[in-house]
C-alpha positions in Angstrom: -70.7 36.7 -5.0 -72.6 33.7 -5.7 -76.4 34.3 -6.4 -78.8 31.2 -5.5 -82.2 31.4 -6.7 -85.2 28.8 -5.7 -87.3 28.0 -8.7 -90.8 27.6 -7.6 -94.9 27.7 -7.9 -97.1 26.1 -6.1 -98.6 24.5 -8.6 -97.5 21.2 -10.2 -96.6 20.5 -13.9 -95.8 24.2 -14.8 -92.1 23.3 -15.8 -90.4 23.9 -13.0 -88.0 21.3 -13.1 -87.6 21.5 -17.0 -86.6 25.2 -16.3 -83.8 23.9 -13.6 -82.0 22.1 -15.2 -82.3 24.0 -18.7 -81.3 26.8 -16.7 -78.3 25.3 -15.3 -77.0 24.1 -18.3 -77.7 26.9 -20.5 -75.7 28.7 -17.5 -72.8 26.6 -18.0 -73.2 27.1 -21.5 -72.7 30.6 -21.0 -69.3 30.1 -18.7 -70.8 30.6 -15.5 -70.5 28.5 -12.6 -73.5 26.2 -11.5 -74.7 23.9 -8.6 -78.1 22.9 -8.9 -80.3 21.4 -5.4 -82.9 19.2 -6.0 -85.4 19.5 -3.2 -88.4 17.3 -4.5 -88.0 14.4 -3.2 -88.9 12.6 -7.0 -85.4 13.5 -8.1 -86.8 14.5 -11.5 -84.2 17.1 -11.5 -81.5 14.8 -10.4 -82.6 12.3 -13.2 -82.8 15.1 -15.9 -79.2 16.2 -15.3 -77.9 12.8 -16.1 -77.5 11.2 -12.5 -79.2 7.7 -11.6 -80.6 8.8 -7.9 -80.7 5.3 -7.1 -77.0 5.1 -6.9 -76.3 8.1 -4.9 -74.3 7.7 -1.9 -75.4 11.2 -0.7 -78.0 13.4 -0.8 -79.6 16.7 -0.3 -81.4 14.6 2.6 -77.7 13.8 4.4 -76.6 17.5 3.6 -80.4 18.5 5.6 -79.7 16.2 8.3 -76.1 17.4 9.1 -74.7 14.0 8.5 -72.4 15.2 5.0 -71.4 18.5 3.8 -72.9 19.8 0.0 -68.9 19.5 -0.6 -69.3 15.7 0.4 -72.3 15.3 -1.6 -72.5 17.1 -4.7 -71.7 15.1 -7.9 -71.1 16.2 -11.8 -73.0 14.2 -14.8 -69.7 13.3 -17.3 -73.2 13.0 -20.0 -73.5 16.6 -19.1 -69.3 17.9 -19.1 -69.4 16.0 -22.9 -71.9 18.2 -24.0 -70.0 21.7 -22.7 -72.9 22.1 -20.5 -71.6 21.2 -17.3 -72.3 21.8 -13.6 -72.7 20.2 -10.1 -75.7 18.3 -8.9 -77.3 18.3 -5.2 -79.1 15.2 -5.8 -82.3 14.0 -4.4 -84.4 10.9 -4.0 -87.4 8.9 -2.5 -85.0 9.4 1.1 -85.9 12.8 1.2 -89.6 12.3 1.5 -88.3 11.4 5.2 -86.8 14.4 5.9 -90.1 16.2 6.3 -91.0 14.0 9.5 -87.2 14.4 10.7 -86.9 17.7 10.6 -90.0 18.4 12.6 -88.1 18.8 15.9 -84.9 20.2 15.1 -83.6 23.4 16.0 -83.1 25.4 13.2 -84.8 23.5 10.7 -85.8 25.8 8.1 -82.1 27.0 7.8 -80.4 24.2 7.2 -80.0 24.4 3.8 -78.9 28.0 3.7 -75.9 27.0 6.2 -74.6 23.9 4.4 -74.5 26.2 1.1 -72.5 28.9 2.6 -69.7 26.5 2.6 -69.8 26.3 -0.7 -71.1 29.8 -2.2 -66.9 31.2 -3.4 -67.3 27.5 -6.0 -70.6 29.3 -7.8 -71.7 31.8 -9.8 -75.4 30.4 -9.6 -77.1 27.9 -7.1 -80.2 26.5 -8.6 -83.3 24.6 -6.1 -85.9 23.5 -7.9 -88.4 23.3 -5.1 -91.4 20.9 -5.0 -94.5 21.9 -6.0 -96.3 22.0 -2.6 -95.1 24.7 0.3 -93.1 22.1 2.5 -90.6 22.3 4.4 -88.2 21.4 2.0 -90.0 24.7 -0.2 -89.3 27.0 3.1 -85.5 25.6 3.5 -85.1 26.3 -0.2 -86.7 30.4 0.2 -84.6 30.7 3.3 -81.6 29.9 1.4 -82.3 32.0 -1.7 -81.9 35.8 -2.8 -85.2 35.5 -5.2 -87.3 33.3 -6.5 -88.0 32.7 -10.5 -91.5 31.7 -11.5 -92.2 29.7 -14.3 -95.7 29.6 -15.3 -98.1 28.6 -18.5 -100.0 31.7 -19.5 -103.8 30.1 -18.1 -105.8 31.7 -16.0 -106.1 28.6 -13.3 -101.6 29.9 -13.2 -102.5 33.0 -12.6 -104.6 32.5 -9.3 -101.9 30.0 -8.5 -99.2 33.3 -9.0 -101.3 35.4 -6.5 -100.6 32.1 -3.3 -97.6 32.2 -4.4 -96.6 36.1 -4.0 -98.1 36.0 -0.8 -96.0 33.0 0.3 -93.0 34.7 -1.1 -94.1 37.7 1.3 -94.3 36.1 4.4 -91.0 34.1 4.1 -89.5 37.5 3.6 -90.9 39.5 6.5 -90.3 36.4 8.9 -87.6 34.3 7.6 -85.3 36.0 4.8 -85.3 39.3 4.3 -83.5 39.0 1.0 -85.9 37.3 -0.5 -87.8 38.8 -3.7 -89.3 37.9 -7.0 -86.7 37.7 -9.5 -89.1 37.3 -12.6 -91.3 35.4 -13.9 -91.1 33.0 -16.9 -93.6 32.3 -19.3 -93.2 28.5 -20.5 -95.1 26.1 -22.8 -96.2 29.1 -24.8 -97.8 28.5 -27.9 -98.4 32.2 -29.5 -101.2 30.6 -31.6 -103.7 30.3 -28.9 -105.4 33.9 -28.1 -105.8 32.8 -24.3 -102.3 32.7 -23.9 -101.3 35.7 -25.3 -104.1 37.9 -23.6 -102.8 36.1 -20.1 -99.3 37.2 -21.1 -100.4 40.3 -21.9 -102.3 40.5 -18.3 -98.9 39.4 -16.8 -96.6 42.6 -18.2 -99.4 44.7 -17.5 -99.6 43.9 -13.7 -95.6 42.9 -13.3 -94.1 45.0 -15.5 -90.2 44.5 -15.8 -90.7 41.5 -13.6 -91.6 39.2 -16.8 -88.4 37.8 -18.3 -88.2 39.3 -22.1 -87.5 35.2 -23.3 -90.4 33.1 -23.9 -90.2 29.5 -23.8 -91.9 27.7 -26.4 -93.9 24.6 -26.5 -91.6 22.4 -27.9 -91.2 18.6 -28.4 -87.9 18.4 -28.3 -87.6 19.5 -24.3 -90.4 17.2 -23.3 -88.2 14.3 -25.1 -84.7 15.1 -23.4 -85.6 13.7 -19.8 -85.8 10.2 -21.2 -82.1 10.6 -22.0 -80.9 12.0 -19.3 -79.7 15.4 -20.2 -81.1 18.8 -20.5 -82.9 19.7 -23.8 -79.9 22.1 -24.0 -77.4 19.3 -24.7 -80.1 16.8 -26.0 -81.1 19.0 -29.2 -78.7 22.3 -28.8 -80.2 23.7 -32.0 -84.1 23.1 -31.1 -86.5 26.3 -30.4 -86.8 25.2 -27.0 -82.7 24.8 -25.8 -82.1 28.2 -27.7 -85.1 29.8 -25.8 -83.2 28.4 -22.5 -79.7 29.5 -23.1 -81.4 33.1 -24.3 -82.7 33.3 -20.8 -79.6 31.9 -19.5 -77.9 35.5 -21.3 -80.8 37.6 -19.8 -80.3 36.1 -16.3 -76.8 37.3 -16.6 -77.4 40.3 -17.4 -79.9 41.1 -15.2 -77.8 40.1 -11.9 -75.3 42.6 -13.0 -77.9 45.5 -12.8 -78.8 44.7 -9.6 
């Protein structure tokens, strides 16, 4: 049974689109089947995966609006199949900044995501939202449609108070909207093991979360900041950097850890 998973924080520049569509790819790399949603509207995630957003016929924002299935819409980089990385993309772009306003009235309008994906859940192993980094209602359609959300996060103190909005979010969605819905881990990101702040704030984190902190540890690395200007994951862009091996490690460990659950 497919597993979909939002990746989220409500803070901005923590990675969360760099984890997306490393994620995905590292997936892919791993055999599994992928279809990653991009639900912030600046398609960074649509971009990184080796799709021009300006040239999309459809979009998440059609899927949202009931006017074209995820079937209809859903495309797959070639950049990304070369590399043995690839999956399907959900794309997104400036359009979907509309959807907010649009949706306002509709019945139902927090679900629509999770009914358009049902359709397709037997074509996946994985469905990947990266979710903007404010709590929208693109964010709610994304943790009404998923079975647990994956937190990446720099190891600062500012990300920490940032974590705590963030679980209680998470809470309320699942009491009043999806009752699935639970932290699947958390993912420490940008980590540079030389700086003592970070490692006493990772420290802090397995102390308070326990098994919830994901064993792999991203490192800062420049290689992943470069790969976006090409248009492909750091895990096709430099497959032997620190970063893209971190990425498919986690990949393994997410893997793993869906079949003891």
């Amino acid at each position: 049974m497919v597993k979909i998973f939002c990746v989220a924080n409500q803070k901005g520049g923590v990675g969360k689109t760099t984890t997306t569509v490393n994620l995905a790819a590292g997936l892919a790399k791993v055999g599994q089947r992928v279809l990653m949603v991009d639900l912030d509207p600046q398609g960074n995630a649509t971009m990184g995966s080796g799709v021009d957003k300006r040239k999309l016929e459809l979009t998440i924002y059609d899927v949202l609006l009931e006017s074209a299935s995820v079937a209809e819409a859903r495309v797959k980089s070639d950049k990304l199949v070369e590399g043995g990385c690839g999956y399907d993309i959900l794309g997104a772009n400036r359009e979907l900044a509309g959807a907010e306003v649009e949706l306002v009235d509709v019945e139902r309008r927090e679900k629509r995501l999770k009914q358009a994906l049902a359709e397709v859940g037997p074509d996946y192993d994985f469905i990947l939202i990266d979710c903007p980094p404010s709590l929208s209602m693109l964010t709610l359609n994304g943790l009404c449609s998923a079975h647990g959300v994956i937190v990446p996060m720099q190891c600062e103190y500012f990300a920490l108070e940032g974590l705590t909005d963030l679980v209680n979010t998470i809470k309320q969605v699942h009491a009043n909207l999806n009752k699935d819905l639970a932290i699947i881990g958390l993912l420490r990101v940008m980590f540079d093991p030389r700086i003592t702040l970070q490692q006493q704030v990772s420290e802090q984190l397995k102390t308070y979360y326990g098994s919830k902190v994901f064993n792999t540890v991203i490192p800062r690395n420049v290689r992943l900041a470069e790969a976006p200007s090409y248009g492909v994951p750091g895990v096709v862009f430099d497959p032997s950097s620190k970063g893209a091996q971190a990425y498919v490690a986690f990949a393994q460990e997410m893997v793993e850890r869906i079949e003891k659950m």
